[in-house]
C-alpha positions as a printed NumPy array, in Angstrom:
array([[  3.017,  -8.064, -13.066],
       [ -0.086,  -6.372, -13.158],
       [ -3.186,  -7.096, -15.367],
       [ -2.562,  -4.124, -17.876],
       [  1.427,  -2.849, -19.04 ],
       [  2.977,   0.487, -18.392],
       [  1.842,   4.077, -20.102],
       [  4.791,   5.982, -21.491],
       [  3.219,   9.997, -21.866],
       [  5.381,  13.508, -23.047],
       [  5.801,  15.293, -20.528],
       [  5.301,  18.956, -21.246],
       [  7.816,  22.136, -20.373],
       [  8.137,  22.966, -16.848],
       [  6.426,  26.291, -17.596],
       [  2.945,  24.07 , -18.261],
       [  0.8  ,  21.871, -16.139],
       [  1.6  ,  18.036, -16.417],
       [ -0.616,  16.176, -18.774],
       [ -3.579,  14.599, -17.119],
       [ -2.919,  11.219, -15.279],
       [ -3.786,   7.91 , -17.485],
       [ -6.348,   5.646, -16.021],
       [ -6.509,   1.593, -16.586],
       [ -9.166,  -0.05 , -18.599],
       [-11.614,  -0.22 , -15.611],
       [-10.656,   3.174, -14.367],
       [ -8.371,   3.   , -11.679],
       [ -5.331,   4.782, -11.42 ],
       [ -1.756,   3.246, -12.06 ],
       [  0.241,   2.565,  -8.521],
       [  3.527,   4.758,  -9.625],
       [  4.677,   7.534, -11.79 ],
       [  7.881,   7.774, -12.978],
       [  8.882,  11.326, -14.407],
       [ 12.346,  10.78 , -16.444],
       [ 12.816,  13.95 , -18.582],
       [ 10.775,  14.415, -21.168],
       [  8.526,  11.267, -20.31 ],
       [  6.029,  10.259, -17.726],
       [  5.434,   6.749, -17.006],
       [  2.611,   4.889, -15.282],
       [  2.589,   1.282, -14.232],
       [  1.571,  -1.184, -11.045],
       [  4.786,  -2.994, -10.77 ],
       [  8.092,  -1.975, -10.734],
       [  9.625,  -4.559, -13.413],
       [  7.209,  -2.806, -15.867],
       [  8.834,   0.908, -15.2  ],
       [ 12.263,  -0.318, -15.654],
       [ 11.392,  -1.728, -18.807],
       [ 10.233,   1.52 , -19.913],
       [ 13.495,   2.834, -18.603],
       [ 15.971,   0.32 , -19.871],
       [ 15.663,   0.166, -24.025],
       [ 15.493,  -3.723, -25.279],
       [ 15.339,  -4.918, -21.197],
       [ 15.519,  -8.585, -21.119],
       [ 14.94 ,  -8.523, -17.249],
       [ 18.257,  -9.583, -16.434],
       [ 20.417,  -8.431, -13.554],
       [ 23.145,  -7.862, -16.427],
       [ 20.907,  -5.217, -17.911],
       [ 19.795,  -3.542, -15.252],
       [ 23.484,  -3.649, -14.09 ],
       [ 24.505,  -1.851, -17.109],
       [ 22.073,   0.426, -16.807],
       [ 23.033,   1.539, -13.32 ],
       [ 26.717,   2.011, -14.178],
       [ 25.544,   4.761, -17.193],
       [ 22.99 ,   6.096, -14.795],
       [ 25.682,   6.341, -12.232],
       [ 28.503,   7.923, -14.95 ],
       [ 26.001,  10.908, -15.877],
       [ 25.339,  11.665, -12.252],
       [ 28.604,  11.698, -11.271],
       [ 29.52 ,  13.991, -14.413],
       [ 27.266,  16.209, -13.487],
       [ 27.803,  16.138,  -9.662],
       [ 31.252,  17.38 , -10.876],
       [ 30.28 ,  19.99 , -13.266],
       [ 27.338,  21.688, -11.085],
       [ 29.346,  20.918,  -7.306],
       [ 32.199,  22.232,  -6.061],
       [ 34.947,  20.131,  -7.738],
       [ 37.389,  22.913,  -7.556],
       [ 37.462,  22.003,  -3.517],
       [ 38.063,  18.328,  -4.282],
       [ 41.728,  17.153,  -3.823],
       [ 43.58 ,  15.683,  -6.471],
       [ 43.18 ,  12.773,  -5.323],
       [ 39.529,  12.814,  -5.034],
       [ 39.583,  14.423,  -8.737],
       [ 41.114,  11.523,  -9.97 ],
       [ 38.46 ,   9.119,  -8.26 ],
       [ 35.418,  11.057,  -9.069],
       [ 37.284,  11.127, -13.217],
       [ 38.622,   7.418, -13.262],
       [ 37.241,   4.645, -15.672],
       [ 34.629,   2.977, -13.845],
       [ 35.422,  -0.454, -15.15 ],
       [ 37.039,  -1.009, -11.483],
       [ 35.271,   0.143,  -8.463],
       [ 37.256,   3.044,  -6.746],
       [ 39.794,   1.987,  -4.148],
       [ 38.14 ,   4.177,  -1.1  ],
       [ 37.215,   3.079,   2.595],
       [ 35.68 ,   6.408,   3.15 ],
       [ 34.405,   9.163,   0.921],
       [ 34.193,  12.716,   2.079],
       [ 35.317,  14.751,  -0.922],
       [ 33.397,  17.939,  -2.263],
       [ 31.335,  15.813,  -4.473],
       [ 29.439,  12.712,  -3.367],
       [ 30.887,   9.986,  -4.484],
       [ 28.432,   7.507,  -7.137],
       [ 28.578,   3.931,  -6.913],
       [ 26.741,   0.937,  -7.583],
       [ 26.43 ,  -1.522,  -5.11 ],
       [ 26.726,  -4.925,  -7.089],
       [ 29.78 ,  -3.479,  -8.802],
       [ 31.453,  -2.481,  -5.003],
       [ 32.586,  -5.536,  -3.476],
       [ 32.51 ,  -5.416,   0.685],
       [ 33.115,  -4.008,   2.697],
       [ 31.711,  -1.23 ,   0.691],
       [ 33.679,   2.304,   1.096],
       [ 31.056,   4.839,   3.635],
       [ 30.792,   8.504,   3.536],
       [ 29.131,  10.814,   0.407],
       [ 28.4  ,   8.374,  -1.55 ],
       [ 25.202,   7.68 ,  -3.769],
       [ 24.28 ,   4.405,  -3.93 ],
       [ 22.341,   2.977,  -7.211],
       [ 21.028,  -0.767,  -6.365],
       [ 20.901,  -2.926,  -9.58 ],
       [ 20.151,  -6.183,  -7.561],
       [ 16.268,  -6.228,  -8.554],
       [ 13.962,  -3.579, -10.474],
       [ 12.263,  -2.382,  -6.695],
       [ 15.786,  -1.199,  -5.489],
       [ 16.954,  -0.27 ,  -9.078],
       [ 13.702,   2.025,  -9.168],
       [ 13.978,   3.046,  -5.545],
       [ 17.857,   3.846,  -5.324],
       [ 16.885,   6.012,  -8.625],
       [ 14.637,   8.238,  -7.618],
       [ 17.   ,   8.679,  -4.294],
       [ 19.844,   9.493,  -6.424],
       [ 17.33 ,  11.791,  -8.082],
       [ 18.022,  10.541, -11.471],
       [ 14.353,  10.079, -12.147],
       [ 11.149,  11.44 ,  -9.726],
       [  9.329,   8.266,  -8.408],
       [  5.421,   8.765,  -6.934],
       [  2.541,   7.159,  -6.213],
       [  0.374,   8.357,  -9.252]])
C-alpha cells in the first residue's frame, strides 16, 4: 500500500463544480479517483479504494465477493427498470428476476438487457453474449470490472 491511506470527500450536485482534488502530505496528487455517488475517493493503491467501498472490509476474497454479488443485483435491477425489459422473453425475464444464490443456467446471453454476473460465482465455461462481468478475484479487477460496469467512475486523479 502506499505511504499515506485513502481520502473519502462529498461530492457536490451535478449542477456544481467538483470539490478541489486532495493532495498527500508532500504534495503530490493521489494515483486514482473513485467517484461513487455522493463520495469522491482518492488513494495510490487499489486495496485502499475498495476499502473505502466495502464497509468493515477485512480484505478477504469473501468480502469482496459479497460485495460484487449486491453490486451486481442493483445493476441488474436497474438494467431492467431503465432497458427495454418489455422486449425480453419470458424466459429471459425469469433469468434477469431469479435469486442469484445459483448462477443462471445460460450458454449464451442475448436478451434485451445485458445480462450481470460475477465471474467467481459463474463456474466455466462461463455463458458469452450481453453480459457484464464484475471480477471479485482481487481489489485491481474488483475496481476495474466496476468502473466498466459503470457502477462507480474510476480515473487517474
Amino acid at each position: 500500500m502506499g505511504t499515506e491511506m485513502s481520502v473519502r470527500i462529498r461530492n457536490t450536485s451535478a449542477a456544481a463544480a467538483p470539490p478541489p482534488q486532495p493532495v498527500k502530505a508532500d504534495g503530490s496528487p493521489y494515483i486514482y479517483e473513485v467517484v461513487d455517488g455522493w463520495w469522491r475517493i482518492y488513494g495510490d493503491e487499489p486495496a485502499e479504494l475498495i476499502a473505502e467501498l466495502i464497509p468493515h472490509y477485512s480484505g478477504t476474497l469473501e468480502d469482496r465477493e459479497a460485495f460484487a454479488r449486491a453490486a451486481a443485483a442493483r445493476l441488474q435491477a436497474m438494467l431492467a427498470a431503465e432497458g427495454p425489459f418489455g422486449g425480453c422473453t419470458a424466459a429471459e425475464r425469469e433469468v434477469i428476476l431469479a435469486d442469484r444464490a445459483q448462477p443462471p443456467s445460460v450458454e449464451h446471453w442475448s436478451g434485451a438487457v445485458p445480462l450481470v454476473l460475477v465471474t467467481t460465482h459463474c463456474p466455466r465455461p462461463r455463458p458469452t453474449g450481453d453480459i457484464i462481468w464484475i471480477d471479485p478475484t482481487d481489489e485491481s479487477s474488483l475496481l476495474s470490472t466496476l468502473g466498466r460496469a459503470g457502477i462507480v467512475q474510476v480515473r487517474a486523479a
